[in-house]
C-alpha positions, -999 to +999 in steps of 0.1 A: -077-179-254-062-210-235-083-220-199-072-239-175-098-263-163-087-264-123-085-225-123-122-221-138-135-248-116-118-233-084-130-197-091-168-207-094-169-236-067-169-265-082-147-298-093-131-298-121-147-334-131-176-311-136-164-286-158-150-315-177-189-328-181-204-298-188-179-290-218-182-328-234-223-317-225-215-287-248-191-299-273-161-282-266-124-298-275-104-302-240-074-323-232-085-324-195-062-298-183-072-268-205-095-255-236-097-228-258-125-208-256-140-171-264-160-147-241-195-165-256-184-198-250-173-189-215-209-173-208-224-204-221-200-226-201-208-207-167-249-207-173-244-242-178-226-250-147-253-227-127-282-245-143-266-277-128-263-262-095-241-246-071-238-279-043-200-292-053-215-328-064-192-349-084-205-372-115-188-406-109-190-441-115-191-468-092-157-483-080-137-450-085-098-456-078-082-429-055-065-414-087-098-410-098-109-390-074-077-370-070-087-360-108-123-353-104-115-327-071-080-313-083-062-327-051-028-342-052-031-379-055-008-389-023-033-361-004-060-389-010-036-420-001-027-402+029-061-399+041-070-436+032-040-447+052-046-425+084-081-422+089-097-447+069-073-476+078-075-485+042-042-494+021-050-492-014-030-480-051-038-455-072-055-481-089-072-500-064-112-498-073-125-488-034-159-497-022-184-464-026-194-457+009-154-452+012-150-431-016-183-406-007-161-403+027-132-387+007-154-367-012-169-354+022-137-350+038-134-322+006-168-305+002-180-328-022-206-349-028-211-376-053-238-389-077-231-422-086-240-433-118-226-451-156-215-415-169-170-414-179-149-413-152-125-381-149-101-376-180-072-397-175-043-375-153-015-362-176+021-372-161+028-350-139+043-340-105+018-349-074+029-312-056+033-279-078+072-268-061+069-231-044+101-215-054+114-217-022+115-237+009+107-274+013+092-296-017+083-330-020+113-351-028+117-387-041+119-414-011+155-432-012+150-467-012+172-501-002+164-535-011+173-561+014+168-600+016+186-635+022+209-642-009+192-658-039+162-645-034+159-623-060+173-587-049+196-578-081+172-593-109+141-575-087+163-541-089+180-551-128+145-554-141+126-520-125+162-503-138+159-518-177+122-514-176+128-477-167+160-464-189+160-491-217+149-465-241+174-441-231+206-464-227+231-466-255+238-498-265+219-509-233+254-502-213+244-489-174+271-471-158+273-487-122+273-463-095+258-480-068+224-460-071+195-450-098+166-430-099+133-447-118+107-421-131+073-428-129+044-409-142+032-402-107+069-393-093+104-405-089+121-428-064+156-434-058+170-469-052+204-476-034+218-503-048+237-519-014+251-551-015+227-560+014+219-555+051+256-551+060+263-518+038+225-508+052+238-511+090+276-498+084+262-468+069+240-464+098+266-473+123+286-443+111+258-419+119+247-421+077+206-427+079+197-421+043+171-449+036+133-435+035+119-472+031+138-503+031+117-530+009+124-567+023+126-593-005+115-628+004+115-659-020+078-671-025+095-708-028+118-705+001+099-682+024+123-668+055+160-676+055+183-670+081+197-637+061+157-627+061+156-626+095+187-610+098+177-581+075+142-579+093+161-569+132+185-543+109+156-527+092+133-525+125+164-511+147+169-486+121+130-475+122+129-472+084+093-485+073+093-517+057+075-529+025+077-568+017+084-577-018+074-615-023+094-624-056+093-654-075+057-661-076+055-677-108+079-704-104+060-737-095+056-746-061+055-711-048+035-702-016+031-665-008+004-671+020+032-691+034+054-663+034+031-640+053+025-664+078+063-667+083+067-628+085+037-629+112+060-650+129+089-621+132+061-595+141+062-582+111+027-579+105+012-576+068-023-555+057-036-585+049-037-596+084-045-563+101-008-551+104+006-516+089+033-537+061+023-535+023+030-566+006+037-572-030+038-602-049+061-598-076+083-616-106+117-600-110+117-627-147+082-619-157+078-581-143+048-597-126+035-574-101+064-546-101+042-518-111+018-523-082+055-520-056+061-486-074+029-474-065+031-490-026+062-472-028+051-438-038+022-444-014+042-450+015+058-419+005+033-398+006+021-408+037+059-396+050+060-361+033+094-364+026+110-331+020+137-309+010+151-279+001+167-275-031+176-240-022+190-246+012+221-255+024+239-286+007+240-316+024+252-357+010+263-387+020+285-409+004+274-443-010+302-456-022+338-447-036+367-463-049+395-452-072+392-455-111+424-460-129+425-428-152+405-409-129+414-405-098+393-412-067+352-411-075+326-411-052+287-418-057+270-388-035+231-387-026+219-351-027+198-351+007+195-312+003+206-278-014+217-287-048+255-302-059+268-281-086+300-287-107+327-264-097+311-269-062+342-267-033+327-297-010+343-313+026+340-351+024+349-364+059+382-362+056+386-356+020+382-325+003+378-310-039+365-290-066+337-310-086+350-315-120+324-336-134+294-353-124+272-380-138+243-399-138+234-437-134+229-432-170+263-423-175+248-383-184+267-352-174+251-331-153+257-295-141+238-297-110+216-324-087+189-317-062+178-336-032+176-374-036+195-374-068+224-401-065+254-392-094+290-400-094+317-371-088+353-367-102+377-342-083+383-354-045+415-356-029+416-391-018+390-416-015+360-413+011+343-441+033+307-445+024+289-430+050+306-394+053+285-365+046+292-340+014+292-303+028+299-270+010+326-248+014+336-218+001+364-228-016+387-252-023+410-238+004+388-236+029+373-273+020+413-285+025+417-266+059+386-287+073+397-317+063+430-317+074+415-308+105+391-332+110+420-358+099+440-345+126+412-347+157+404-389+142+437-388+147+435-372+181+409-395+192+426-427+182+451-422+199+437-410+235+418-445+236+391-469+228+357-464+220+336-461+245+307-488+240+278-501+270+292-531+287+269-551+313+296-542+339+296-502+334+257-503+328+244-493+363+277-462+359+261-453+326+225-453+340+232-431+367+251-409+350+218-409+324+241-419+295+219-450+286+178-459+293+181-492+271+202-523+270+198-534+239+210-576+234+216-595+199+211-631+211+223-660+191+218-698+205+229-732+196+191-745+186+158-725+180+145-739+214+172-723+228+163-687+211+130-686+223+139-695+258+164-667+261+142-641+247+117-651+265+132-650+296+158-620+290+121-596+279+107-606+311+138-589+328+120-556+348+135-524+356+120-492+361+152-473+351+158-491+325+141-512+294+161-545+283+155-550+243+166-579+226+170-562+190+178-596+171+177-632+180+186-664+154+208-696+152+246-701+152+270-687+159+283-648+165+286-636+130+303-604+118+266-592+110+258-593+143+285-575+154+280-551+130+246-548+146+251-543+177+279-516+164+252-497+151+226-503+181+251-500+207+239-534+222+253-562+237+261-599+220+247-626+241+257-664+230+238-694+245+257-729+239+275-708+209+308-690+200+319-658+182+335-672+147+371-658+145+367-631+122+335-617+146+358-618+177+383-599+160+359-572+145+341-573+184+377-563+196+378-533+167+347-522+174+353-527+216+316-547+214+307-567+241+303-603+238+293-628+270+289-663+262+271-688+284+263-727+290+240-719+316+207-701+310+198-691+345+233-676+344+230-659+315+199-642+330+210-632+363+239-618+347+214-598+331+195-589+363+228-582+382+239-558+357+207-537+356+207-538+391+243-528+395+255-557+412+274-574+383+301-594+394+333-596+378+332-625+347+365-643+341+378-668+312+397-693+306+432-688+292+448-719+277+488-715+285+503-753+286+504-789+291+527-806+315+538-844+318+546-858+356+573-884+348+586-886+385+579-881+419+601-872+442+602-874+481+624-849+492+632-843+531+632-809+537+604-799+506+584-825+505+564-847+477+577-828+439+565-838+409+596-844+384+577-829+348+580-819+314+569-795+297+550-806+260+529-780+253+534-741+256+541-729+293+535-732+327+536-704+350+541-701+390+508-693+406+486-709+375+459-727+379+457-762+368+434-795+363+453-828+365+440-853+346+446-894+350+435-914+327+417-883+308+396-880+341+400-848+366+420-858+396+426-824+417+419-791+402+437-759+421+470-738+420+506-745+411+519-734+445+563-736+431+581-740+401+619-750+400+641-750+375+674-777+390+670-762+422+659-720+414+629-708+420+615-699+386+589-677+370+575-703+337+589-729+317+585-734+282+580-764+258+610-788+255+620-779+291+618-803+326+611-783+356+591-793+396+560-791+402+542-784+440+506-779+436+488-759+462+477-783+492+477-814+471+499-846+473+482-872+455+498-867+418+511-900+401+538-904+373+517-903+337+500-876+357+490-849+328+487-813+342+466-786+320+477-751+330+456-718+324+453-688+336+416-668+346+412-639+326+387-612+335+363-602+308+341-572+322 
């Protein structure tokens, strides 16, 4: 009969790396999971193991690797990486060879004991899954993953060459169907990579409630070090509190500098185990391969230590990762399974889409009949096209999935039309604190110059409340991008410019998404703008509003009115009751208000380019023929 080696150590007390001995001791055939043996052999095998005592001691050589000792005590292998990482303060692979005293500590955490000497180490582990799945309830699941970086740096080769390593034996004709997402399988488990087309897709997801990353892995050039998109990636990742591994790709071009790079990250407070911070770094080729295999296992250590779970039995729920419509087939969607299991034939509720599955498939281009959680495939049979973001839920049936959509179409609907979004502004903050709405003001700060950057952040995280905590999630150079907007979006913060604008596209998606931007020339004014509006004493903030230029061409001396300029209008309008800088010789003469504005001898409202009209400025008298008059009008912004 067949014995299984774990079940015969368990039931007499001891670790399986000694059963293992004892039958190499005794000659008996084992593939280090089970042997054949009869009742004689079994007597023979269990004197043996009571001759070499009862005391759980383990047979071991020095510089063990945790998978190692996983083996020799039958424990799940991220059991041991867990207990490295949070009470040993000790990051290491399942390869790492760790230092004896720590590895008797594991062994003692488990009952054992270990006798160090030159005999084998444990049988090598046959593939298999870390946790054996109950049949119901939560199980371990794969950890969804998102690579992020600046442009160039290596993000598509990094993911194209851990996707080709993985399914280049299985691809036909090495052709990869594209569906924004892959799973890689790995002898000690699976992960699942989202293949976003950066930080932007990362943040929009989140911004529309979608949190489906498990670990976002940052990639930085070891030639380049931190660009500008780095940095950007490195505020999206932290305000999303997804942990962070650092990837640092291209280190076997010439010239390359990965200490640099972890110097630079130190820099951002992102703080690598190599310098007595909590972020696993990897030094990697995406050409070479260099490297990759040791992220995989930082990967599947980090997801261990997270005890990701899911029920494959429970009730379905998915987000969408992207969708688009195919010519020939209709509207199709790339789902992540998050829980339950997606079935074709399902009836599903997609935001505000609805259908029957008709077909589903792989990254590999494989049908499938169902998915369980973490699995990313590509549906056919929705009614119209989803946004990425909206979350997959059953429904009974295809009826019932169209009578909730249509539904949910008709509140959007609904809510778009009863008024804006309603974001934190500086001037309702002290409303929204007392109404306990907010407890943080969170600020993306961009500046003209990196001086400028640190002195603002500096000065705004010195800003003291008790009520309420003033975080600056992001701070970099230039000016107001959309990715910042996008940002604050998802953080519900505040855009704070120092000597910098929005560019044009980034004030119009501000406006879409009602976010708040306040720009500033003055950095004690920026600040006590700050100050005011925590303390609720904000006063109102007005801009300027360009509406015309004027030309004085004569001056009149009229009996009953008095001094008039004689003008003419060259440049957009001029309104009664506008203020207005005169300028003589490109210098300010008078700034104030345009008091009357007559058309012949009517009093009129504006005048428009191309038109002559009289000018009386409000307690002024001075003006001169070539007099030029700018006209604009004070806008209020909060």
């Amino acid at each position: 009969m067949q014995v299984q080696i774990a079940a015969f150590a368990k039931d007499r007390g001891v670790a399986p790396a000694k059963v293992i001995q004892v039958l190499e001791d005794l000659g008996v055939d084992h593939d280090g999971k089970a042997f054949d043996a009869d009742q004689d052999i079994l007597d023979l095998l269990t004197e043996a193991l009571g001759e070499a005592g009862d005391e759980k001691t383990l047979r071991l050589a020095s510089g063990v690797t945790p998978r190692d000792l996983a083996t020799a005590m039958g424990v799940a292998q991220p059991e041991i990486q867990k207990l490295l990482v949070t009470k040993m303060k000790v990051m290491a692979t399942l390869t790492t060879s760790l230092k004896d005293d720590i590895a008797e500590k594991i062994a003692e955490a488990y009952g054992y004991k270990i006798a160090w000497g030159s005999g084998a180490k444990p049988a090598a582990p046959v593939a298999k899954k870390a946790v054996v799945k109950a049949p119901e309830g939560d199980q371990i699941r794969p950890p969804v993953v998102t690579i992020l970086g600046h442009v160039d740096h290596g993000k598509t080769s990094l993911l194209d060459y851990i996707r080709k390593a993985n399914v280049a034996a299985k691809e036909a004709g090495g052709i990869t169907q594209h569906i924004g997402a892959y799973q890689v399988q790995l002898p000690e488990g699976t992960i699942s990579f989202l293949d976003t087309p950066g930080h932007a897709a990362f943040t929009a997801m989140r911004a529309r409630g979608a949190q489906v990353t498990d670990i976002a892995i940052l990639v930085v050039a070891a030639d380049d070090g931190i660009m500008p998109q780095t940095i950007e990636a490195i505020s999206h990742v932290k305000n999303a509190e997804v942990p962070m591994i650092v990837a640092v790709n291209k280190v076997d071009k010439p010239g390359s500098n990965p200490d640099k790079v972890l110097q630079q990250l130190t820099e951002h407070n992102v703080i690598p185990v190599a310098y007595g911070g909590d972020v696993e770094v990897a030094k990697v080729s995406a050409l070479t391969g260099e490297g990759v295999p040791d992220l995989l296992e930082v990967i599947l250590l980090q997801a261990g230590i997270l005890e990701l779970k899911a029920n494959p039995k429970g009730e379905l729920r998915g987000v969408v990762v992207e969708a688009k419509v195919d010519k020939g087939r209709g509207p199709v969607a790339t789902i992540l399974v998050q829980n339950g299991t997606l079935k074709v034939g399902d009836a599903i509720v997609v935001g505000q889409t609805y259908g029957k599955i008709r077909a589903m498939t792989d990254h590999l281009g494989e049908r499938l009949k169902e998915a369980g959680p973490s699995t990313p495939v590509e549906i056919l049979g929705l009614s119209d096209v989803p946004m990425a973001g909206d979350k997959v839920e059953p429904a009974s049936d295809e009826r019932e999935a169209r009578g909730i959509a249509e539904e949910r179409a008709m509140i959007a609907r609904e809510k778009s039309l009863a008024g804006p979004i309603k974001r934190i502004t500086l001037r309702d903050l002290r409303a929204q604190l007392n109404s306990g709405e907010t407890k943080t003001l969170n600020l993306v700060v961009k500046a003209d110059v990196q001086g400028s950057v640190e002195a603002v952040r500096g000065l705004l995280e010195k800003v003291q409340n008790e009520e309420v905590d003033v975080k600056v999630i992001h701070s970099a150079v230039g000016p107001i991008s959309d990715s910042d907007i996008l940002l604050a979006s998802a953080a519900d913060a505040i855009v704070v410019g120092f000597n910098t604008k929005p560019e044009a596209n980034a004030k119009v998606q501000a406006e879409r998404a009602k976010v708040e931007i306040r720009t500033y020339s003055i950095i004690y004014e920026l600040i006590e703008d700050i100050e005011a509006a925590v303390k609720g004493m904000l006063a109102p903030k007005f801009e300027e509003q360009y509406l015309g230029t004027v030309e004085i061409r004569v001056v009149f001396n009229l009996t009953k009115v008095g001094k008039v300029a004689g003008c003419h209008v060259t440049d957009g309008k001029v309104l009664r009751g506008a203020m207005c800088r005169v300028k003589r010789d490109r210098e300010i003469a008078w700034e104030g208000k345009i008091d009357s504005l007559k058309n012949v001898k009517q009093d009129v409202r504006e005048m428009i380019a191309g038109q002559d009209c009289g000018i009386q400025f409000d307690g002024w008298i001075d003006f001169k023929e070539g007099d030029v008059i700018e006209a604009y009008e004070l806008i209020q912004v909060n």
